[in-house]
N, C-alpha and C positions, 0 to 999 in steps of 0.2 A: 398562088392558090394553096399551093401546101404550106408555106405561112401562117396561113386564114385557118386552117383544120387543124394545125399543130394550135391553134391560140384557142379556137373554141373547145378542142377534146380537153387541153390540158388544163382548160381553167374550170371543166368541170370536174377533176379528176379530185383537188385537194379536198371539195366538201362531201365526195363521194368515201372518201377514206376517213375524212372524220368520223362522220356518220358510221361507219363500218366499225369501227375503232371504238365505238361506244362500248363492244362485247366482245371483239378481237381483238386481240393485240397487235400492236404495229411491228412487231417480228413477223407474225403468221400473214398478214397485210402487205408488207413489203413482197415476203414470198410470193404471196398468190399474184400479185399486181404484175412481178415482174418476172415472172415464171408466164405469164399469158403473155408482157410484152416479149420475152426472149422465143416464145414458138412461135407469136405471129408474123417476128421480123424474119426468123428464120424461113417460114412459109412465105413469106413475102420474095425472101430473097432468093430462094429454090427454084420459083416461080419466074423468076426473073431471068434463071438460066447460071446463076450467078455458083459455082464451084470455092467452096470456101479455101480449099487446100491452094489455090493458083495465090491469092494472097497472101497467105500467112506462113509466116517463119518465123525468123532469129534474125529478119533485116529491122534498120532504123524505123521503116515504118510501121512493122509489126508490133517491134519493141515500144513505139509512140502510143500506137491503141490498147497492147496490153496495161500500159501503166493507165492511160484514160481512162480500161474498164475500173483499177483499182478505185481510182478517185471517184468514180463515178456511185461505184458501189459505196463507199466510207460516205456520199455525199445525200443519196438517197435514201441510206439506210438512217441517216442522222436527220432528216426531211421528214419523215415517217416520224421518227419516236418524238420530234420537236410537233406533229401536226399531232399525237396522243396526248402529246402535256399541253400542250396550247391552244389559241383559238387560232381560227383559220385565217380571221383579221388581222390577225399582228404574225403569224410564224410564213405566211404566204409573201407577205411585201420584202419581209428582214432577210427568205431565200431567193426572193428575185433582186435581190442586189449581186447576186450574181452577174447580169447582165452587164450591172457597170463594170467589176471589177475584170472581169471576163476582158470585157471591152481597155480597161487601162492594163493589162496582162501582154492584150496585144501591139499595143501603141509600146510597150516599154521591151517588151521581151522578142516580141516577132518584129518588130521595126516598123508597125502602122502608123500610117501618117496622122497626127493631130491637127484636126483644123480648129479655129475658132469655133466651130458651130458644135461640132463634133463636143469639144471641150466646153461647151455651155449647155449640150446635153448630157453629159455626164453628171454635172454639177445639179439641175435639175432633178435627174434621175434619183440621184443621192438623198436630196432636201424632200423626195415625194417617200419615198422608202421610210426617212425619219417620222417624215410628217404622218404618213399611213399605217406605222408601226406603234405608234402613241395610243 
Protein backbone atom coordinates (compact mmCIF):
# COMPACT_ATOMS: atom_id res chain seq x y z
CA UNK A 1 0.00 0.00 0.00
CA UNK A 2 2.39 2.59 0.69
CA UNK A 3 4.17 1.61 -2.37
CA UNK A 4 1.06 2.60 -4.26
CA UNK A 5 0.86 6.26 -2.46
CA UNK A 6 4.65 6.84 -2.62
CA UNK A 7 4.11 6.12 -6.67
CA UNK A 8 1.00 8.13 -7.19
CA UNK A 9 1.93 11.30 -4.81
CA UNK A 10 5.43 11.22 -6.27
CA UNK A 11 4.55 11.16 -9.99
CA UNK A 12 2.49 13.98 -9.38
CA UNK A 13 4.98 16.02 -7.66
CA UNK A 14 7.59 16.69 -10.79
CA UNK A 15 4.77 18.55 -13.02
CA UNK A 16 3.55 20.31 -10.04
CA UNK A 17 7.07 21.88 -9.55
CA UNK A 18 7.43 22.46 -13.20
CA UNK A 19 4.59 24.31 -13.35
CA UNK A 20 5.62 26.22 -10.24
CA UNK A 21 8.87 27.02 -11.58
CA UNK A 22 7.46 28.91 -14.44
CA UNK A 23 7.71 32.17 -11.70
CA UNK A 24 9.79 30.55 -9.04
CA UNK A 25 12.75 29.41 -8.97
CA UNK A 26 13.97 26.10 -8.14
CA UNK A 27 16.01 27.22 -5.08
CA UNK A 28 12.84 28.95 -3.52
CA UNK A 29 10.87 25.39 -4.81
CA UNK A 30 13.18 23.04 -3.50
CA UNK A 31 12.96 25.04 -0.07
CA UNK A 32 9.34 25.20 0.24
CA UNK A 33 8.72 21.41 -1.15
CA UNK A 34 11.07 20.23 1.26
CA UNK A 35 10.64 22.43 4.26
CA UNK A 36 6.74 21.03 4.19
CA UNK A 37 8.17 17.44 3.57
CA UNK A 38 10.82 17.84 6.59
CA UNK A 39 7.59 19.18 9.26
CA UNK A 40 5.30 16.50 8.01
CA UNK A 41 7.61 13.79 8.54
CA UNK A 42 8.59 15.13 11.59
CA UNK A 43 4.75 15.35 12.75
CA UNK A 44 4.48 12.16 11.41
CA UNK A 45 7.04 10.83 13.34
CA UNK A 46 6.03 12.68 16.90
CA UNK A 47 2.83 11.19 16.41
CA UNK A 48 4.13 7.89 16.19
CA UNK A 49 5.72 8.28 19.83
CA UNK A 50 9.02 8.09 17.95
CA UNK A 51 11.99 10.36 20.28
CA UNK A 52 14.56 11.45 17.86
CA UNK A 53 17.36 11.80 20.41
CA UNK A 54 17.15 7.63 21.40
CA UNK A 55 18.45 7.36 17.73
CA UNK A 56 20.83 9.66 16.90
CA UNK A 57 24.54 10.12 17.64
CA UNK A 58 28.07 9.62 16.42
CA UNK A 59 27.35 5.67 16.04
CA UNK A 60 27.75 3.82 12.47
CA UNK A 61 24.34 4.24 11.97
CA UNK A 62 23.81 7.65 12.49
CA UNK A 63 26.88 8.39 10.68
CA UNK A 64 25.06 6.22 7.58
CA UNK A 65 21.88 8.60 7.64
CA UNK A 66 23.83 11.74 8.17
CA UNK A 67 25.99 11.16 4.96
CA UNK A 68 22.31 9.94 3.20
CA UNK A 69 20.89 13.30 4.18
CA UNK A 70 24.07 14.91 2.47
CA UNK A 71 23.49 13.02 -0.80
CA UNK A 72 20.19 13.12 -0.59
CA UNK A 73 20.09 16.95 -0.47
CA UNK A 74 23.23 17.47 -3.52
CA UNK A 75 20.57 14.91 -5.30
CA UNK A 76 17.30 16.93 -4.96
CA UNK A 77 18.56 19.98 -5.11
CA UNK A 78 20.22 19.10 -8.63
CA UNK A 79 16.41 17.36 -9.59
CA UNK A 80 14.96 20.74 -9.00
CA UNK A 81 17.22 23.00 -11.12
CA UNK A 82 17.41 19.89 -13.91
CA UNK A 83 13.30 19.88 -13.80
CA UNK A 84 13.73 24.39 -14.20
CA UNK A 85 16.06 23.83 -17.33
CA UNK A 86 14.21 20.92 -18.70
CA UNK A 87 11.17 19.17 -19.68
CA UNK A 88 9.61 16.97 -17.34
CA UNK A 89 9.70 14.14 -20.24
CA UNK A 90 13.23 13.79 -20.65
CA UNK A 91 14.78 15.12 -16.70
CA UNK A 92 12.10 12.70 -14.84
CA UNK A 93 13.19 9.17 -16.70
CA UNK A 94 17.23 10.24 -16.86
CA UNK A 95 16.55 10.74 -12.47
CA UNK A 96 14.65 7.68 -12.18
CA UNK A 97 17.58 5.78 -13.29
CA UNK A 98 18.45 6.02 -10.08
CA UNK A 99 16.57 2.96 -9.43
CA UNK A 100 18.76 0.79 -11.53
CA UNK A 101 21.78 2.12 -10.28
CA UNK A 102 20.64 2.10 -6.73
CA UNK A 103 19.75 -1.38 -7.48
CA UNK A 104 23.44 -2.49 -9.12
CA UNK A 105 25.06 -0.44 -5.82
CA UNK A 106 23.45 -2.91 -3.92
CA UNK A 107 24.22 -6.21 -5.84
CA UNK A 108 28.01 -4.90 -5.94
CA UNK A 109 28.50 -3.10 -2.68
CA UNK A 110 26.01 -4.60 -0.07
CA UNK A 111 26.50 -8.26 -1.44
CA UNK A 112 22.68 -8.66 -3.16
CA UNK A 113 22.16 -11.52 -4.84
CA UNK A 114 22.04 -11.13 -8.78
CA UNK A 115 19.60 -13.34 -10.27
CA UNK A 116 19.02 -13.84 -14.02
CA UNK A 117 15.64 -12.03 -13.78
CA UNK A 118 16.78 -9.56 -11.59
CA UNK A 119 19.78 -8.79 -14.12
CA UNK A 120 17.35 -8.60 -17.29
CA UNK A 121 15.38 -6.17 -15.38
CA UNK A 122 18.09 -3.97 -14.88
CA UNK A 123 19.05 -4.06 -18.47
CA UNK A 124 15.46 -3.21 -19.32
CA UNK A 125 15.24 -0.62 -17.02
CA UNK A 126 18.22 1.04 -18.67
CA UNK A 127 17.12 0.68 -22.40
CA UNK A 128 13.43 2.25 -21.07
CA UNK A 129 15.27 5.34 -19.43
CA UNK A 130 17.38 5.75 -22.82
CA UNK A 131 14.50 5.09 -24.86
CA UNK A 132 12.02 7.72 -22.63
CA UNK A 133 14.82 10.27 -22.44
CA UNK A 134 15.03 10.78 -26.25
Amino acid sequence: MWTLISLVFYSLMPPLVKEAMKTIPSWVAVTVTNAILCASAFIVAKAQGYRFSEYLGFNRSSLLLYGAGIVLAVAIISYYKALELGSVSRVVPIYGMYVALSSLIGIVALGERLTPLKGLGLLFATLSILLLSR
